[in-house]
C-alpha positions in Angstrom: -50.5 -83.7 98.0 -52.1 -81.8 95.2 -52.2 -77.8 95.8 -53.5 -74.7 94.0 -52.5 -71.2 95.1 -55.7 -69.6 94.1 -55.3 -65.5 95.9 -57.0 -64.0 98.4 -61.1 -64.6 97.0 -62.3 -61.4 98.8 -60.6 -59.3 96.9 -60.6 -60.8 93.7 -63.4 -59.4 90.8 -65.6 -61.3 89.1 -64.7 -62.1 84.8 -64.7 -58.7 83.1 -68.2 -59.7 80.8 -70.2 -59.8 84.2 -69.7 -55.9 84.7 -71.7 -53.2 82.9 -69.8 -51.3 80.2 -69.9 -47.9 81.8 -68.7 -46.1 79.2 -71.1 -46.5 76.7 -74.0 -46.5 80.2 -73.2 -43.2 81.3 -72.2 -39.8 81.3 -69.8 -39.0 84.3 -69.3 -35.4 86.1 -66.3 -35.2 88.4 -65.3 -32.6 90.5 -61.5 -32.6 89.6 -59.1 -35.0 88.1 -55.3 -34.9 88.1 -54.3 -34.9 84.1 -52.2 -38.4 84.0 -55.1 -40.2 86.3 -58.5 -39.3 84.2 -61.6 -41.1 85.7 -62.1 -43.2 82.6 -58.7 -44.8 84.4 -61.1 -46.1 87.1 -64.4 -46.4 85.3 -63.2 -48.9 81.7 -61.7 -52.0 82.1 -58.0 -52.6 80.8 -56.5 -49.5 81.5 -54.2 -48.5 84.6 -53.6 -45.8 86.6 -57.0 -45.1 88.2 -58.4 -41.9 89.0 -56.7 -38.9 90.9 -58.0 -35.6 91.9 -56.4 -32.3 91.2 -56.2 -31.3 94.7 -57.2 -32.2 97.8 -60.5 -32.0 99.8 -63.9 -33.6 99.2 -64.7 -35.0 95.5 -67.5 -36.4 94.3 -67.8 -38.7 91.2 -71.4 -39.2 89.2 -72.6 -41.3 87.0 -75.3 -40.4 85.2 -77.4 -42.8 83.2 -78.7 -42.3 79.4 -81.2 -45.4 81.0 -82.4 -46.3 83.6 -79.8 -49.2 84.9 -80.8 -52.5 86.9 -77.8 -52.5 89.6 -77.1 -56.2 91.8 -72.9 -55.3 92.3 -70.7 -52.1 93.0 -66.9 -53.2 93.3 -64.7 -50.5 94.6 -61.1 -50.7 95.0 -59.1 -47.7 96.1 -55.0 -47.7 96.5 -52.9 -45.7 98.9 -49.4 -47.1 99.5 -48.0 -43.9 100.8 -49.9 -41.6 103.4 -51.5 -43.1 106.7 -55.2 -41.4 107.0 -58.6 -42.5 107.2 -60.5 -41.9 103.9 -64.5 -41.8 104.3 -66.7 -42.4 101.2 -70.7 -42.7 100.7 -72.3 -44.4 97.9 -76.1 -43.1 96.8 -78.6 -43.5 94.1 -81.2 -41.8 92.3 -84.2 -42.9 90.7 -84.9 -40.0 89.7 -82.7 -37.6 87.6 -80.6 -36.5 90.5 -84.0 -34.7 92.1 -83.6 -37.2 95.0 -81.2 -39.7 96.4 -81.0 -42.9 98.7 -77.6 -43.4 100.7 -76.5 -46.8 99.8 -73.5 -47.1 102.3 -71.1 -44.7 103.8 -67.8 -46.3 105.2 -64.5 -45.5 107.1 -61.3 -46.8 106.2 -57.9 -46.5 107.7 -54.6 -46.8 105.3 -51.0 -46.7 106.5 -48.1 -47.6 104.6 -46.9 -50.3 106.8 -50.1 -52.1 106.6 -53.8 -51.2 104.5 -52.7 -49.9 101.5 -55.7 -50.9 99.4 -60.0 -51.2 100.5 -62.1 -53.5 98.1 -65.5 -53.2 98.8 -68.0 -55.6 97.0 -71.1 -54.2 97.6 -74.3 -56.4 96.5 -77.5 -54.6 96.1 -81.1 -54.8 94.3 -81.5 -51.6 92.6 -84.2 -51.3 90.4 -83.9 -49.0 88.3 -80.8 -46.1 88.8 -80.7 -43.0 87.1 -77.6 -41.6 89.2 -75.0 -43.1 91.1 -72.9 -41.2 93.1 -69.4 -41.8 95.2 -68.2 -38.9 97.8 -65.1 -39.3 98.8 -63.2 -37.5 101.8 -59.9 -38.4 101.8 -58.7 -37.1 105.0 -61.4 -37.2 107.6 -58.9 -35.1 109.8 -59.1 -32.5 107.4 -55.1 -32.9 106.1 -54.5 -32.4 102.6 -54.7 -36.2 100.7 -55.9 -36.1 97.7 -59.1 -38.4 96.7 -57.9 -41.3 94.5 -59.9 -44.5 93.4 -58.5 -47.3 91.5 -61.9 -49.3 90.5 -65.0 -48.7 90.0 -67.4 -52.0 88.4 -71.0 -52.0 88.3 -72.8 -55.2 87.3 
């Protein structure tokens, strides 16, 4: 018998060349980042460590685009091995500048420790032409005191 051990597909991201290269896309505004997890952690692809806010509470991450940007993929991956909670987060877009935005999806997601540690979301879309993307993220919906974190962000 011949066998290949090829991962769990769902998860897995498509060959780095298929996403956009943010960093030279976009300008980003953040609410709050923790100094040794800085969004560009999340945002460029071979570096670790993902983002972290500075405290806990809603944040909200924006990318702003020097062009408009023709978007058909938004990957998220997000990582919490240690505190059980249910994190909510809502993607949007803008057309326009930031004068007006279109909710894209807004989900729940439970972690624990002994269980979901990690949520990919592979999100296809047909955006035309985005000016601003934005991710809230609450990471306590009970109102405790986690602290917002996201591993991956990929656009393509």
């Amino acid at each position: 018998m011949r066998k290949r051990i090829i991962g769990n597909l769902q998860d897995a991201a498509p060959p780095v060349q298929d996403w956009l290269n943010v960093g030279s896309l976009a300008e980003v505004e953040i609410t709050s980042e923790e100094a040794g997890h800085p969004i560009e952690s999340a945002l460029l692809s071979g570096l670790d460590g993902g983002w972290r806010a500075a405290g806990p509470g809603k944040q909200t991450i924006r990318l702003l685009f020097a062009h408009p940007q023709q978007l058909r993929r938004i990957w998220l991956n997000f990582v919490e091995p240690l505190t059980e909670r249910t994190q909510e987060y809502v993607l949007r877009w803008s057309p326009d500048g930031g004068q007006s935005f279109r909710e894209i999806v807004r989900q729940h997601w439970n972690f624990s420790p002994q269980g979901a540690t990690s949520e990919t979301e592979d999100h296809h879309v047909e955006l035309p032409a985005v000016t601003v993307l934005e991710l809230s993220i609450i990471p306590d919906t009970s109102g405790g005191n986690a602290f917002a974190s996201l591993a991956q962000l990929r656009l393509a």
